[in-house]
C-alpha positions, 0 to 999 in steps of 0.5 A: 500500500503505497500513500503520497502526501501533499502539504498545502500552508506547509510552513516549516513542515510540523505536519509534514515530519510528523507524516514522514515519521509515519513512513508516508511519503511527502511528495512536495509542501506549498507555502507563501514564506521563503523563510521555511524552506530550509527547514521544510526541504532539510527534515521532511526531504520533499521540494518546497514550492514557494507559492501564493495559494490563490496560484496554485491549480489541481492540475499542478498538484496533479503532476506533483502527485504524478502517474504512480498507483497510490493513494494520494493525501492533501493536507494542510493548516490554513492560518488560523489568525483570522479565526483565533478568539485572540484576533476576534476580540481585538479586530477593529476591521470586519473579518471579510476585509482579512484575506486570510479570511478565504484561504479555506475557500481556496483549499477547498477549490484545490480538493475540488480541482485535485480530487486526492483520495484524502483531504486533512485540515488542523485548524482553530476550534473556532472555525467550526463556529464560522459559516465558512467552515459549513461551506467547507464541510458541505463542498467536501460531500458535495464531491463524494467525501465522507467527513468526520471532524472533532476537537482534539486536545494536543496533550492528550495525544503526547503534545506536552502543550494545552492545544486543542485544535479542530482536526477534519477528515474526509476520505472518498472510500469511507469515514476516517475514525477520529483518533482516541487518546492515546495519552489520556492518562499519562500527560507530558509536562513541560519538565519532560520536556525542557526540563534537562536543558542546561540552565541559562540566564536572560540574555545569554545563549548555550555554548551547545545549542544555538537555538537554546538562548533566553531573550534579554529583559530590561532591568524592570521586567527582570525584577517582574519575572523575579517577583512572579512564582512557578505558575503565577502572574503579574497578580504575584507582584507589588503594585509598584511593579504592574503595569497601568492597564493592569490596575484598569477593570479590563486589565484584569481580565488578563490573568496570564500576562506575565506569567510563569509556566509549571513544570509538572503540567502541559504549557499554555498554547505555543504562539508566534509570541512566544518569547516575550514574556508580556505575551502570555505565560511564556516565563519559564518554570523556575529560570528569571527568563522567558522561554528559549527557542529550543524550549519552543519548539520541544514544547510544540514537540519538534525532536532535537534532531530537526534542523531550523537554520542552516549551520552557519546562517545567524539565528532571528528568534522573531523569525523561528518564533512566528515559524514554530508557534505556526506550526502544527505540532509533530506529535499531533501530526503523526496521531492523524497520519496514523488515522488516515494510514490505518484507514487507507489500511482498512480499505485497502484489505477490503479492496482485496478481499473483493478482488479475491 
């Protein structure tokens, strides 16, 4: 049984490698950001085609795809932004007018144009809320697809990371089972996961991992993270120490601003802002600093092994930041190309058994 995948919004490949773990072939990844090119061609070994969406044509994932007798895959995270609750709260212009907005119109322009055997597509749990996710949902079965969708929380699938993201299935030959938890009972905390790393200070880098360097903070927000304990906030600081809009009614509301993870529990949501400590609870445990980049992207549960820059190339932590907050975490994207795998299994079998 023989399966190739193309990934559409591909970034630096989360997905991606988390298929290629799973032995399936990943045959090219399509993104508009040339800055994930080098990641993307390193782990997963498949040709990055730097692309607008709005482009690209079935009949170019047609030859990509090629001539070869198997079952062909489109998966791909449209960005989520536009359907993000923090984006909702604080737009100031109608969703419409956010391009992004249509990009899942044009993915489901291309499974219409391509006609692959399987479509994935990871997203926000929000988008299901949205009428553009009913009009996704409704063209897939107007083409022939069965559909299965659900909400999966990351870190009940190994992701050491409170994730929860809308995971949909559709499959020509019969609905893909969603996937059961496969550690419900066992949650990875984040001292599994970083917790090993060598210890470093604010502003200083590791002599051994150049991707594992703490941020600099400023005289006053070094004093903040001192005064902030293991899994608390700027609630934990003396009034001299918070911030105006934190003394405000509305500001209050803001609970994690400031905050410090917990070692024995998942992390918050890894987002593109991840290395700013007034972003959302990014300080680490017990170190007075915010998260490194290696600690990142272990949290969103990248191995250690993959390659985000070339050797030589100087490392931009806003850059590797937006890349790995993007991404789909590698663990999460190997539990659905288990599915589709196990589902393409099934129908395979059954595709035999009449044959005989």
């Amino acid at each position: 049984m023989k399966i190739s995948a193309i990934d559409i919004f591909c970034g630096i490949g989360g997905l991606s490698y988390g298929f290629k773990q799973e032995g399936i072939k990943v045959l090219a990844g399509f993104d508009s950001d040339p800055s994930c090119k080098y990641a993307f061609e390193t782990n997963v070994r498949a040709t990055f085609h730097e692309v607008d969406v709005k482009a690209l044509t079935g009949r170019r994932l047609k030859t990509v795809f090629g001539k070869e007798k198997c079952y062909r895959v489109l998966i791909g995270c449209a960005p989520c932004q536009p359907f993000s609750s923090y984006t909702k709260r604080y737009r100031k212009r109608p969703e419409t007018s956010d391009g992004r907005w249509q990009l899942l119109v044009e993915f489901s322009r291309l499974v219409r144009q391509s006609r692959p055997d399987v479509v994935s597509m990871e997203n926000v749990p929000r988008l299901s809320a949205h009428p553009i996710f009913d009009q996704f949902i409704q063209e897939l079965k107007s083409l022939g697809y069965h559909v299965t969708y659900a909400n999966l929380r990351a870190e009940r699938y190994g992701v050491p990371q409170r994730r929860t993201r809308l995971v949909v299935f559709a499959s020509r030959w019969g609905e893909v089972r969603i996937p059961r938890a496969t550690h419900a009972d066992r949650i990875k905390t984040v001292r599994e996961a970083i917790g090993a790393l060598p210890e470093i200070r604010a502003g200083e880098a590791c002599a051994t991992d150049r991707i594992h360097f703490g941020r600099g903070l400023s005289p006053r927000n070094l004093q903040r993270i001192k005064a902030t304990r293991e899994g608390g906030s700027w609630k934990d600081w003396d009034p001299e120490l918070q911030l105006e809009c934190h003394k405000k009614n509305n500001g209050k509301s803001f609970r994690s601003v400031y905050g410090r993870m917990r070692w024995d529990e998942p992390s918050p949501v890894i987002t593109t802002q991840c290395l700013g400590i007034g972003n959302g609870r990014f300080g680490h445990p017990s170190q007075d600093r915010g998260i490194s980049i290696r600690e990142a992207a272990l949290l969103q549960s990248f191995p250690k092994t993959f390659r985000f820059v070339p050797p030589k190339e100087p490392i931009n932590g806003l850059v590797l930041a937006r890349q790995i907050g993007n991404a789909v975490p590698v663990r999460l994207g190997r539990i659905i190309a288990r599915a589709i795998k196990s589902h393409l299994k099934e129908v395979s079998n059954a595709s035999t058994v009449a044959a005989e």
